[in-house]
N, C-alpha and C positions, 0 to 999 in steps of 0.2 A: 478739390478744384480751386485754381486761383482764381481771388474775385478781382474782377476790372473793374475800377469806376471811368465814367467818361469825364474828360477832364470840364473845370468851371471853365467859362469866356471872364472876360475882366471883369465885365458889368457885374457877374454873379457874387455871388456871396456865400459860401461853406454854412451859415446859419441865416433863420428870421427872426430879425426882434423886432415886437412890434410892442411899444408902449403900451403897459395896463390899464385899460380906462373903464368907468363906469362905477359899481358901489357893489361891495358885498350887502348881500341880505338875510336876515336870518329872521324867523318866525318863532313866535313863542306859544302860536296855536298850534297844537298837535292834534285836533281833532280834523280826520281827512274827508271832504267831500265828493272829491272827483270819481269817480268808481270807474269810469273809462280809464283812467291814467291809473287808478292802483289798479286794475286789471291786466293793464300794460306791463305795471313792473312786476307784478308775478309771474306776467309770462319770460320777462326778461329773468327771473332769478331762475327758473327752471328751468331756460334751455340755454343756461351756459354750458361753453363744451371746451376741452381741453385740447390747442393746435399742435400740441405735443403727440399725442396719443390718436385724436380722430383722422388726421388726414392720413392716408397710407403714403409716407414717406419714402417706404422701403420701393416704390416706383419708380423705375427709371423715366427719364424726361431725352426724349431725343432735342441734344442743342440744337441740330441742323433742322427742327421744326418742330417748334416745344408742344404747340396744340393742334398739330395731323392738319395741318390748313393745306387745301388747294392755293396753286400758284396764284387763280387770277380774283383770289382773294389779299395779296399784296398791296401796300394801295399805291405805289407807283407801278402795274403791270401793265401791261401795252403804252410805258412814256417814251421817251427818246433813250432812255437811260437803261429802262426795260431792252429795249431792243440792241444794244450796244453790248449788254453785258449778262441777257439771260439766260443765253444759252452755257454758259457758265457755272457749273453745279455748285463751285465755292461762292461763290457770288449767291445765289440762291438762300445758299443754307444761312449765309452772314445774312442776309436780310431777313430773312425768317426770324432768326437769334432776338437780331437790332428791333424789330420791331415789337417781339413780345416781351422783351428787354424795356424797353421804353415805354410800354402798356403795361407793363407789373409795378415800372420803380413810380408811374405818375399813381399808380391804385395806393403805394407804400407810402407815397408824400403824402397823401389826400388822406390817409389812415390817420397818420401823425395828425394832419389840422384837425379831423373828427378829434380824436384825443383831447387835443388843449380846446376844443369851442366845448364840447362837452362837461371838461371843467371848468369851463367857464360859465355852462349852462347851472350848474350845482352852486357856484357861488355866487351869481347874480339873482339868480332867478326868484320873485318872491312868493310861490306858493311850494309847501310842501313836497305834493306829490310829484313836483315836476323835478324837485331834488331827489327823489327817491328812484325818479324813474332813468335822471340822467347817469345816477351813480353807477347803474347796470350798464349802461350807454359807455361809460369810462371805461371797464371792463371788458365790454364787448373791443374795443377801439384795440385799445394794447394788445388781445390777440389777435386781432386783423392785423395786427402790426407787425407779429410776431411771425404772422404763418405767411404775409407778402415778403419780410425780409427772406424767412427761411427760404423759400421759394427763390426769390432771387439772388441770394448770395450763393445757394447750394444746388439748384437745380439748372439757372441760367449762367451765373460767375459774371455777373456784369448789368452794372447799376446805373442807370440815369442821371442825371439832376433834376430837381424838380422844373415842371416846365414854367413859364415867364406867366403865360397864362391864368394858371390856376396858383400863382405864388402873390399875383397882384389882386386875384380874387379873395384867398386865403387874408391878403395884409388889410384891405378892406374893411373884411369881416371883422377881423380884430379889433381892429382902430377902432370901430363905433364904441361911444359909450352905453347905447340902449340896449337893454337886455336882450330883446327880441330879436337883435342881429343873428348872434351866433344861432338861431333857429335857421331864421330865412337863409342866410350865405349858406350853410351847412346841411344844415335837415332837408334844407327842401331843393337848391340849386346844386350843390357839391353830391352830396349822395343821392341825390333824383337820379343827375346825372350819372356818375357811377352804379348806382344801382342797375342802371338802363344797358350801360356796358358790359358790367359783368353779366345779364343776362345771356344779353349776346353771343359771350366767349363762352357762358354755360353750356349755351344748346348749340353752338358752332360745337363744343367739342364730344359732345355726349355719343353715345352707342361706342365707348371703349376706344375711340381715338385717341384720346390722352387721357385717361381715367384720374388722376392726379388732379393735375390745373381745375378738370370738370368739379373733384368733390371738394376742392378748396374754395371756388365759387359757390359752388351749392352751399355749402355752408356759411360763408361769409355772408349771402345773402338772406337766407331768413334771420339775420342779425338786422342787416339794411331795411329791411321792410319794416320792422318794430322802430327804428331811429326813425323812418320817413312818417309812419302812423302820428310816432307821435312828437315831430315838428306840425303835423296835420291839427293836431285835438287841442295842444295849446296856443297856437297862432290863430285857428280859425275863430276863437273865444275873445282874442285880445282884439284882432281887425275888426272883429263886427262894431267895436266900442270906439274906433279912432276916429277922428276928424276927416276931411276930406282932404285937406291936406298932407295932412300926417300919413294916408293911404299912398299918397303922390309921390310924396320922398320915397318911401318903400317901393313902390312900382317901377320908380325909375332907379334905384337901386338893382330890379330885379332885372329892366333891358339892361345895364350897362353890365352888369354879371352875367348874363344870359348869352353878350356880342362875346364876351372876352372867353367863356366855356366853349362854343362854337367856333375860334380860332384855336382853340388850344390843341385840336388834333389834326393839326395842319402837319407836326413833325417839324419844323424847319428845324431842331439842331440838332434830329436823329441824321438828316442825310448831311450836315454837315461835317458830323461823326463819322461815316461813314466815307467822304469823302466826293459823294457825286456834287452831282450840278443843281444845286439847291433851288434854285428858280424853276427847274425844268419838271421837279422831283413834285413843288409848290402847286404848280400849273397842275398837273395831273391829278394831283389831292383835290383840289379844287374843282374841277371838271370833270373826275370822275363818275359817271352815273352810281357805279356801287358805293362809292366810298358819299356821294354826298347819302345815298340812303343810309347808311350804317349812320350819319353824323347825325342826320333827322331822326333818328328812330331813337339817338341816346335823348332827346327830350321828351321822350314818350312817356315817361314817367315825372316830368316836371310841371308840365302844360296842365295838367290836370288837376296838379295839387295846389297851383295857382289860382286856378278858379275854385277849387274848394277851399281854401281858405280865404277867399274874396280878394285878392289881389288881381284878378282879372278887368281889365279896361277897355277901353277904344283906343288908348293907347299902347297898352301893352300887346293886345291884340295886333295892332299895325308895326307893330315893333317885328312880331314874331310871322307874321305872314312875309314877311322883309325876307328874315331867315328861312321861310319855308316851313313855317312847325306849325302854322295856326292847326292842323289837320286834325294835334290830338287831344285840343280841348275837352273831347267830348270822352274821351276814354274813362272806362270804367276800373279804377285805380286799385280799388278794394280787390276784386276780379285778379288782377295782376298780383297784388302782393299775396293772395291767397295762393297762386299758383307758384308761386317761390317757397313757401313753406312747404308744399305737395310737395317740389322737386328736391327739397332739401331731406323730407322724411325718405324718402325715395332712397337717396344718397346715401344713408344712414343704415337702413336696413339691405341695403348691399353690400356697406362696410362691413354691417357684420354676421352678414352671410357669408363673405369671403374671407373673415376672420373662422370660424367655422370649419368651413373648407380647408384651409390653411391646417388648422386641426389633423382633420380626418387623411388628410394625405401625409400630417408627420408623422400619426398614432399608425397608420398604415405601413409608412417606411420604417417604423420601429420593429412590427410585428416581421416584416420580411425580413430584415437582420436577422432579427432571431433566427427563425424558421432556415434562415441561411447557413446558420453553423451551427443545424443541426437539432434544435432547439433542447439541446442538452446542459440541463441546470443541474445535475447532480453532482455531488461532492466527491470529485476524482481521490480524493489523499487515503492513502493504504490504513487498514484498520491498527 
């Protein structure tokens, strides 16, 4: 398949360099105390999995509707734009494409920033085990990398750019010199948020609509859940210890990342790509009833890790009831991330039930050849 990229606008840029700021640190105590975080990283070295081998690849991916979605699951359906050109089966299928097109390549940017905050996490960071634990975190990042590229260069043939949104949250993040950024931007608002969406597209696609997409998410998230855990267990340690100030800058670090992640799936340069009527396309994102639930329920998994780590305010609070989110304060986080490793084991043990099967139906077709000609093995050549 030929891959498409969508072309840059001017402003963009083919790379991000963001200045390296902050201090490497290195420990010369080796003896480890944290037992929650080296329990982390042993779960992190035992369930690495291979994007090679575990996803069934050998899947076909219908382009004209890569995850089995209903039409009025679109998120410009019933706009002016909708109505001009839906009845249109080519038109349909291109927006289908475009759109999980543009939800796969922003999951492959966000993969890459996990990556570098990650190593970042390993070289700034000054307790042991949180080096020990992010190294797995490195790990995990490059095959998510590896299984959103493959995904989109091979199954969809056509790649985004990263969007503006999450490129200015990402440059952010970086820029800080304080350790504890690449936690906050990353661990807990980039992959909250992600984590939240790939849920969504998990269980949007489950019961064999798209079997592929499904076990690529399933899997990439019990990865996310152990990253999210543990931006959880080392920031909720350091906040308890900050100033009130020093909590201040962080909090308002976390609305102005929080406004800039809730425009970011507005889409304005998928339908520019596309070529409709960008304002009209806008309006409808915006005012959709389903599409604002689907955008509320991607901080379903953030709202809560903010108050668990004490970043929770009166401020942030009124920040996020602005947005509509204050609802999931109260969510029970552990609950959630526990249910992603279920659906993930889940995932796993179908793989290879149907690796299995796969088996039995070649050992099967081998034995009917046989039996087809005759099942005669004797040595025809004259004495």
């Amino acid at each position: 398949m030929d891959m498409h990229t969508v072309e840059l606008t001017d402003a963009e840029a083919p790379t991000l360099q963001v200045p390296a700021t902050g201090e490497a640190r290195m420990t010369w105590e080796y003896d480890v105390s944290d037992e929650r975080l080296m329990a982390l990283y042993q779960r992190g070295k035992e369930r690495q999995w291979d994007a090679a081998s575990r996803i069934p690849w050998e899947l076909e991916v219908d382009r004209g509707n890569p995850l089995g979605q209903p039409e009025k699951l679109l998120p410009i359906y019933g706009s002016r734009t909708w109505e001009r050109f839906g009845h249109d089966r080519r038109f349909v299928s291109d927006l289908f494409l475009h759109t999980t097109a543009w939800q796969f390549s922003q999951f492959l940017h966000g993969e890459q920033g996990a990556l570098v905050c990650a190593s970042r996490i390993v070289e700034t960071v000054p307790d042991l085990e949180s080096k020990f634990y992010a190294s797995t975190q490195v790990v995990d990042e490059a095959r998510h990398m590896e299984a959103y590229s493959r995904f989109v260069n091979d199954k969809l043939g056509l790649l985004y750019p990263i969007n503006p949104a999450l490129r200015e949250l990402l440059e952010q993040t970086l820029a800080d010199s304080r350790w504890d950024m690449p936690y906050l931007g990353m661990q807990v608002l980039i992959e909250g948020l992600a984590l939240a969406a790939f849920g969504l597209l998990r269980d949007a696609t489950a019961g064999g609509t798209a079997p592929l997409p499904h076990a690529l998410l399933a899997y990439v998230m019990q990865d996310e859940a152990r990253h999210v855990a543990f931006g959880r267990l080392s920031l909720r340690r350091l906040y308890g210890e900050l100033s009130s100030a020093e909590l201040k800058d962080r909090q308002e670090f976390v609305i102005e990342g929080s406004r800039l992640l809730f425009r970011r799936f507005r889409g304005d340069e998928m339908w520019e790509a596309l070529g409709l009527d960008r304002a009209d396309c806008v309006a409808t994102v915006e005012s959709s009833p389903s599409m604002r639930a689907f955008r509320s329920l991607l901080f379903s998994r953030v709202v809560p890790a903010l108050r668990d780590i004490g970043l929770w305010s009166e401020q942030v609070a009124a920040a996020y009831e602005q947005l509509g989110l204050v609802e999931y304060a109260t969510y029970d986080l552990d609950a959630l991330m526990a249910r992603d490793e279920n659906i993930a084991r889940t995932a796993e043990r179908e793989q290879r039930e149907l690796t299995v099967r796969k088996a039995q139906v070649a050992e099967t077709i081998a034995v009917g050849a046989t039996a087809g000609r005759g099942g005669d093995t004797t040595d025809d050549t004259e004495d």
